[in-house]
N, C-alpha and C positions, 0 to 999 in steps of 0.2 A: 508467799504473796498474801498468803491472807493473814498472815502474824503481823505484815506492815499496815494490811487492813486496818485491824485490831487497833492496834498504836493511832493512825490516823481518825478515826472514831474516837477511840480513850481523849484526846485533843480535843474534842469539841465537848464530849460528855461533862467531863471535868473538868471547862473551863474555868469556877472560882480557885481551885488548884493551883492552874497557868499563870493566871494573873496577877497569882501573888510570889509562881516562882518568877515572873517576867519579871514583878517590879524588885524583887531583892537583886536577879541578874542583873539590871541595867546598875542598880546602885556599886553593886560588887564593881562590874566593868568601868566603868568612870572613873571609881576612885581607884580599883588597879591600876591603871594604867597613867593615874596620874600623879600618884605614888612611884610606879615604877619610872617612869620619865624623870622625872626628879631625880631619884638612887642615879640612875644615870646623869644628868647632867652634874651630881654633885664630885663621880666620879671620874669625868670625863677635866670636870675644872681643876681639881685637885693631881691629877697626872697633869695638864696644863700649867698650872701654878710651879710646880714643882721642877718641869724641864727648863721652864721662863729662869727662874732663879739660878737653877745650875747654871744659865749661859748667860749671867751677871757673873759669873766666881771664875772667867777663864784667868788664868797667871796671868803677869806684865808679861814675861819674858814670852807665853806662848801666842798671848794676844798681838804682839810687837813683831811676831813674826808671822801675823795674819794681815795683816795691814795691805792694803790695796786687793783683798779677795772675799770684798763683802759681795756676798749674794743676798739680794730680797726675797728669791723664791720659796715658797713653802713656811711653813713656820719654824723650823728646822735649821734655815737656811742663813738665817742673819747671824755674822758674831759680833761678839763685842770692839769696838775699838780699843788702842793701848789707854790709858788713864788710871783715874780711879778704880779700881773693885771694892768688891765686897768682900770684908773678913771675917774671916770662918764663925767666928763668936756670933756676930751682927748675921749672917746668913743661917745661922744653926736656929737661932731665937727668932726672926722671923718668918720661917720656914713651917719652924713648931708650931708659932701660935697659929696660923695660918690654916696649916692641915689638922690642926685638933678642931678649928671651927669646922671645917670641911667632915671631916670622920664625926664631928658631933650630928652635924645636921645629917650624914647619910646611915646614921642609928639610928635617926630620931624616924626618915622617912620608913625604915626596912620595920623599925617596932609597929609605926602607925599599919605597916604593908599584913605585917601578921597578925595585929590587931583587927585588922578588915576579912582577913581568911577567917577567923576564928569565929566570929558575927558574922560571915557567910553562912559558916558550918552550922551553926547555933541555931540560924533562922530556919536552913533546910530541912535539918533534921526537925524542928518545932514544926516545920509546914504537914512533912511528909509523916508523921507520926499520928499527929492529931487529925490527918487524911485517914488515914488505917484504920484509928479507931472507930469513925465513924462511915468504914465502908465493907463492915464486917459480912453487910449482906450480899455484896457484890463479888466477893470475896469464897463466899462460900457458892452461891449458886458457882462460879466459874467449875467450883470444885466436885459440883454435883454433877455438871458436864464432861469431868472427866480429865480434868486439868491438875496437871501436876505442879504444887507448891514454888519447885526453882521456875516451873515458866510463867504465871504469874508474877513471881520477882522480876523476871527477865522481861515481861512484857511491861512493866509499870516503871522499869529503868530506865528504858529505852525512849519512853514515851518522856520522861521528866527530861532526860536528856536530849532528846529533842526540842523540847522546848527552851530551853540553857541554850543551845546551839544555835540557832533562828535568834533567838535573841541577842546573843550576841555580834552574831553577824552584822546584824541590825545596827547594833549598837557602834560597833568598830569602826563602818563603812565611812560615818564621817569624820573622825580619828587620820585613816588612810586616806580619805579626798581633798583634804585643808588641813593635811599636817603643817604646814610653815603659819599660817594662822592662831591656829590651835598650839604650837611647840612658844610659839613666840609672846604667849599669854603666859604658858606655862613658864617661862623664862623670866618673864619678867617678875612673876613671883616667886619663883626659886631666888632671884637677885635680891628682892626685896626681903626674904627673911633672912638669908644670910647676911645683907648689909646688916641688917635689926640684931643677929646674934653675935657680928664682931665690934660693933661697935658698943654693945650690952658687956661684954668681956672687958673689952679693953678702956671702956668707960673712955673714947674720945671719939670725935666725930668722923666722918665719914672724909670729911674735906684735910683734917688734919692727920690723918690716915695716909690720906693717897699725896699729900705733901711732904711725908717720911718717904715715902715707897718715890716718889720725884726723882728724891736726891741720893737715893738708890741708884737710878738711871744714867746719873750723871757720866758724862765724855761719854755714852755707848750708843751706836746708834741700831735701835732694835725695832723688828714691826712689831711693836706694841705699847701703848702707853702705861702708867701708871696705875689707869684706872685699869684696865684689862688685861693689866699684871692682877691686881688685888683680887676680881669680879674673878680673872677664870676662864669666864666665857667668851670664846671670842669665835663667833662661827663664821666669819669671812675668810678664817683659815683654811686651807686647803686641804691640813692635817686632820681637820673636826667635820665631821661629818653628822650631826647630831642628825634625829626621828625618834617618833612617838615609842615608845620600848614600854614590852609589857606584853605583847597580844598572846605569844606563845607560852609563856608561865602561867597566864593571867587562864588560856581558855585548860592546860592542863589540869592546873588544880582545881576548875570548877567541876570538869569531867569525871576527876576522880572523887572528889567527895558527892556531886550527886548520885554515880555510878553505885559508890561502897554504902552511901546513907541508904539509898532507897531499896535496894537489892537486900541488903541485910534487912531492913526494917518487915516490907514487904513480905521477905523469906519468913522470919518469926512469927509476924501475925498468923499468916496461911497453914504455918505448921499448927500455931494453937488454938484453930479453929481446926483444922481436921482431927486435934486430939480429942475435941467436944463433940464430933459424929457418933 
């Protein structure tokens, strides 16, 4: 009880501390999670993309003997009519370019993702370091009380992760209340830099893009158009289920680097002040 004292105290003492782990948490959190929403949606479009396509490639002969057993249901659920197909060459080429856009953009999100842990780490460890040095005197009286080195660590770990935890909470809550809000901003921007990176590839436009992928379509009747053959996204599918992704990575890895930063850092100060008694 009184070790949770302690911690709850340590919270208001040091609040300049707080406030600057509060403000790196909230930035970590947001852009985790919008970061990580994106990896998702890029890989939710790209297995989308990729089923759409196979079910333009069924045979003549298998197609022709599907005839009169179209289902609407499910995304799943539509075949092709007997007609045209797509051949294998024409399906292979744009398949490829397609999911290389896809695979580019979901490196580009996971680099930027561990780019942001790394500048999490960076700032924590600068927060809690140049904490220590200048709380050498708090640090020793605890020790003159009789307090041992690991709990000290233990007590100042506890306290920073508490505050990471609270914060994030905080943070999440409106994430989880006005996910469809919030996913559908985030969507729309995921759309727009993909439109920006395949059409930067393929140097033609957006309109003359999805006028290829038209005539792709041709004789099939499928729930899906041209354009959300290309985009990916289609979440009135019954298959797609998309929401905000990210909270559980997102709050792990801040747990374990506050936990392993401050515990270690905490632990060495305390030792090399008691070697100076």
């Amino acid at each position: 009880m009184r070790f949770i004292e302690r911690i709850i105290l340590g919270l208001r003492y040091h609040r300049k501390l707080h406030i600057k782990i509060i403000i790196v948490t909230v930035l970590f959190t947001v852009l985790g999670l919008f970061l990580q929403t994106n990896i998702m949606l890029e890989n939710q479009a790209q297995k989308t993309f990729t089923a759409r396509i196979f079910r333009l490639t069924v045979p003549e002969t298998r197609a022709q003997g599907q005839t009169g057993q179209i289902s609407g249901k499910g995304d799943m659920g539509t075949k092709a009519l007997p007609g045209k197909t797509i051949s294998p060459v024409t399906r292979r080429a744009i398949t490829k370019h397609i999911n290389q856009i896809y695979q580019r953009q979901t490196n580009f999100y996971s680099t930027a993702f561990m780019i942001i842990v790394a500048a999490f780490t960076i700032c924590i460890m600068t927060i809690i370091i140049n904490f220590a040095r200048g709380n050498h005197s708090e640090t020793r009286a605890l020790m003159l009380m009789g307090r041992r080195s690991s709990g000290i660590a233990a007590q100042n770990s506890l306290e920073y992760l508490t505050s990471f935890g609270v914060t994030f909470s905080i943070v999440a809550m409106p994430f989880l209340l006005f996910t469809s809000p919030i996913l559908k901003l985030i969507e729309q921007l995921n759309r727009t830099v993909f439109l920006h990176a395949l059409t930067s590839t393929a140097d033609k436009s957006v309109a003359s893009i999805e006028v290829s992928l038209a005539k792709l379509l041709h004789n099939h009747i499928t729930d899906f158009t041209s354009s959300s053959l290309l985009i990916g996204h289609d979440f009135g599918s019954s298959k797609i289920t998309p929401s905000i992704s990210g909270f559980t990575i997102i709050f792990m890895l801040g747990t374990c680097i506050i936990l392993f930063v401050s515990f270690i850092t905490t632990l060495i100060s305390a030792r090399s002040i008691r070697k100076s008694f």
